[in-house]
N, C-alpha and C positions, 0 to 999 in steps of 0.2 A: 504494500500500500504506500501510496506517496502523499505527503501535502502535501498545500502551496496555501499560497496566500499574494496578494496583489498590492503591495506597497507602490503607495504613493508619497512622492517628495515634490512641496514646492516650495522654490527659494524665490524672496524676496525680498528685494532691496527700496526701506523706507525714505522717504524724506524726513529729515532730523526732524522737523518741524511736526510734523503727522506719526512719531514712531508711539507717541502713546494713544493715540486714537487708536489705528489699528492692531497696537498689540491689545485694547479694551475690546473693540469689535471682536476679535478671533478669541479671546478668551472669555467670552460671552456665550460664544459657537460649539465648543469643542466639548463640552460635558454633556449638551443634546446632542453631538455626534456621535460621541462614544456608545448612545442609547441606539441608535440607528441599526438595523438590522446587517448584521452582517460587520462589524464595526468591531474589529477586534483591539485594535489600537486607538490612539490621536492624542498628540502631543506638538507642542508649540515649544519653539525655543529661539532663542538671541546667540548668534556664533562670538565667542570670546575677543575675537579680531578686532569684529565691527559690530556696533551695537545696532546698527542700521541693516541689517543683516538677519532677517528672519526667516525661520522655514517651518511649514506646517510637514509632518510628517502620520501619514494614515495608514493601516495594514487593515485590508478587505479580506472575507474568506472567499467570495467569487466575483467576479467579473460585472456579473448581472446588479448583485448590492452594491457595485461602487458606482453604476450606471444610475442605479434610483438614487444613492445620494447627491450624483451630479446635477439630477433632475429637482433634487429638494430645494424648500424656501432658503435651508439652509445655507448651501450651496449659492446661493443667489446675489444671498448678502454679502458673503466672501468675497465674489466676484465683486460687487457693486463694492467693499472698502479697496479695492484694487487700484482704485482714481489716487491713492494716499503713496504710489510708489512714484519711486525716483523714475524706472523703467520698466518696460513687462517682465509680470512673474515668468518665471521657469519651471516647468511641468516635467516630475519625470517619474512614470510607471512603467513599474517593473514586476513582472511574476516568479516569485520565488517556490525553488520546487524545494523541498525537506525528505530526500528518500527516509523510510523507516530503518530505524537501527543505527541511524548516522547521532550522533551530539554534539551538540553547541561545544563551545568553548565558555 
């Protein structure tokens, strides 16, 4: 038997001026995402570098549930706090396969 799981990374770079607005918006978001069917992860985080420097990171169990949370209100509002970046966000999905019997580090 294999899992997977469908992780998603987006990186985004704030404008100083807007990084607490939308780090408020997305940390608004992410506790009704976690409820979200299929929602195995969601966390938000500030890279140590640059504080302007934010990345939502999500892990789905299929394909199909990460597709209805794209479609949710949720999903919506994310988009719509996206006017608060310096540039466009960076989308990047990936499907992680977990043969059985292998372990993490």
């Amino acid at each position: 038997m294999t899992l997977f799981m469908i992780l998603v990374i987006v990186r985004m770079e704030v404008l100083s001026e807007k990084h607490k607005e939308l780090s408020q918006t997305v940390a608004s978001l992410i506790g009704s995402v976690r409820t979200e069917k299929g929602c195995l992860r969601c966390n938000f985080c500030q890279s140590i570098e640059d504080e302007n420097e934010l990345y939502l990171f999500e892990e789905w169990d299929t394909q199909e549930n990460l597709i209805g949370h794209q479609k949710s209100e949720r999903f919506r509002v994310l988009l719509g706090a996206m006017n608060l970046l310096k540039k466009p966000y960076e989308m990047m999905v990936h499907t992680v396969y977990h043969p059985e019997g292998i372990r993490g580090i």
